[in-house]
N, C-alpha and C positions, 0 to 999 in steps of 0.2 A: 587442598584438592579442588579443583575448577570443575563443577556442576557443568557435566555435558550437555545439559538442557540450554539451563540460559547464561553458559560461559561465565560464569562471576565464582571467584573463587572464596570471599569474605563474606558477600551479603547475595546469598540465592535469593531470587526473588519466587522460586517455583510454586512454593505454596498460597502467591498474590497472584497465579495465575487465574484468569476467569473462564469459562465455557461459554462461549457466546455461539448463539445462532441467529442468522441472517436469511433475509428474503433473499437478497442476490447473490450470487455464487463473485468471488473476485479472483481474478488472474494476476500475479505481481512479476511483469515482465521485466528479467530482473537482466540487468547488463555484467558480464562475465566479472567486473572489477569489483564489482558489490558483494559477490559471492561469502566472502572469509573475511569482510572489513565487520569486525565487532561492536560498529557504531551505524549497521544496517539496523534500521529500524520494520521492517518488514518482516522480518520472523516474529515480532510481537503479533504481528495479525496472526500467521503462519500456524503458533504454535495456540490461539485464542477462537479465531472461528476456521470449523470444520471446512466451510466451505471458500476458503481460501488457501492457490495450490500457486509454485510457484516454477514458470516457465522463463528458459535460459534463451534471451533473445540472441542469437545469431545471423550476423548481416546477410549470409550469403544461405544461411539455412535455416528458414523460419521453421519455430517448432508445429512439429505433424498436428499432432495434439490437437494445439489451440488453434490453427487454419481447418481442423475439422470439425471443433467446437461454433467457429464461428458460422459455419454451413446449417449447419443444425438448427432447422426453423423452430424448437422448441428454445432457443435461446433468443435475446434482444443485446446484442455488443453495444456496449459505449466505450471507447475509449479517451482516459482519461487525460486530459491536454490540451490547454488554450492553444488558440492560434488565431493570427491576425487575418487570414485569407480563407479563411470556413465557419459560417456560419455556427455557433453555440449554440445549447443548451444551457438552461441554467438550473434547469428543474427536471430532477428523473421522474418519468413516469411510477403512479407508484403500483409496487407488484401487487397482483390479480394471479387465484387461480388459473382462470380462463384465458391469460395470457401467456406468452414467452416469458422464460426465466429471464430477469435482466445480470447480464455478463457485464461486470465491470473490470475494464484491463489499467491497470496504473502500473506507470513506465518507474520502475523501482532501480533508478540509478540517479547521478545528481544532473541538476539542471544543462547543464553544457551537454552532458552525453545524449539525456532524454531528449533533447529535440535533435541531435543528429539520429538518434533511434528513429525517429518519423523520417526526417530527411532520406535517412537508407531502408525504407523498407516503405516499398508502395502499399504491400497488404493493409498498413495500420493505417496511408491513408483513405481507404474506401471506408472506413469505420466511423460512425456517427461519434461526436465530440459532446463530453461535458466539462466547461469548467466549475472550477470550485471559487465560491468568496468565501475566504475565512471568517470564522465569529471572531478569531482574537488572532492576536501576533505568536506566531509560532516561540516553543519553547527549546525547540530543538535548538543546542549550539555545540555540539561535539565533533563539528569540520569546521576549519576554516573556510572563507569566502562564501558563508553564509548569505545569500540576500536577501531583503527585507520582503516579505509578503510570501515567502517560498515557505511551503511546507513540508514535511520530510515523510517518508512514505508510510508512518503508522498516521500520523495528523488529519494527510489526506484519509486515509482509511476511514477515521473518528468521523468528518465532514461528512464521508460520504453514508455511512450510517445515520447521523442527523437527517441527509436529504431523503433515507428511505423512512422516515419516522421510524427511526429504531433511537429513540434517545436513553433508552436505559442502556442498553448495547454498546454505544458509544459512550455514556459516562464509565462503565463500565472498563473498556479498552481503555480511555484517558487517562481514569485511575491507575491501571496496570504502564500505561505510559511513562507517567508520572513517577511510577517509584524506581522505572528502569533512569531515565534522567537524575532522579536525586541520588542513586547511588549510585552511576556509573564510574563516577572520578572518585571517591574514596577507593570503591574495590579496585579499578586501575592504580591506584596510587597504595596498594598497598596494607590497606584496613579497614575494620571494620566499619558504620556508619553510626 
């Protein structure tokens, strides 16, 4: 029987799931094709910290939701995504009562589609940029056309928790990372781990 939770029909991992809370609230703007692929790595944050909710980017109709989240002066948007022609970030402010919540939006589809996302959708570009430098070479390899230095949407997650000094938080998510990666290809293939 396949755990409706975390789809693994051999090895659930639900009871390695963790309760994480964060300073920042995160949006995983996910692209329609990401939805039902079982090597999203985004429902790990999803189903881990509360305050990350996940919005269906549409070229022609951005979600209500989150263009009225981002109005909302008690929020600070970064969106998550290098780019060669706008100035970075490399350090998030870190959260204060007495400031805006920081909104983190990472573009949760693969590299090819995430930046035609920015390309088709001006709203994402008025939004302040942070990149990520990875501590280590991503572990992710469950798609082909992998590239080197790319990280895959729970990885960036784990970073971006480090940059808010939440490092228990993000060892935390890594660990539950970690066991989604070592047994995803036993359970696809059929048995136990």
């Amino acid at each position: 029987m396949i755990c409706q939770r975390c789809g693994f029909q051999f090895n659930c991992i639900c009871d390695l799931e963790p309760q994480l809370q964060s300073a920042a609230d995160f949006v995983l703007l996910t692209h329609s094709r990401e939805c039902n692929k079982d090597t999203n790595t985004g429902v790990l944050m999803t189903r881990t910290l509360p305050s990350c909710r996940v919005e269906i980017w549409h070229r022609t109709q951005p979600p209500q939701a989150l263009l009225d989240q981002l109005k909302d002066p008690n929020y600070q948007p970064w969106l998550v995504f290098p780019s060669d022609d706008q100035p970075l970030a490399m350090h998030l402010p870190q959260p204060k009562s007495d400031h805006p919540k920081i909104l983190l939006i990472i573009l949760d589809a693969t590299w090819q589609e995430a930046r035609k996302m920015v390309r088709k959708s001006p709203w994402l570009n008025q939004l302040p940029r942070i990149a990520i430098t990875p501590q280590q070479t991503s572990r992710y390899a469950l798609r082909r056309n992998q590239q080197p230095g790319h990280l895959c949407t729970c990885e960036v997650g784990i970073e971006l928790l480090n940059l808010l000094q939440q490092p228990q938080a993000a060892q935390q998510l890594q660990t539950y990372f970690n066991h989604f990666i070592n047994i995803y290809h036993a359970d696809k293939s059929g048995h136990a781990k």
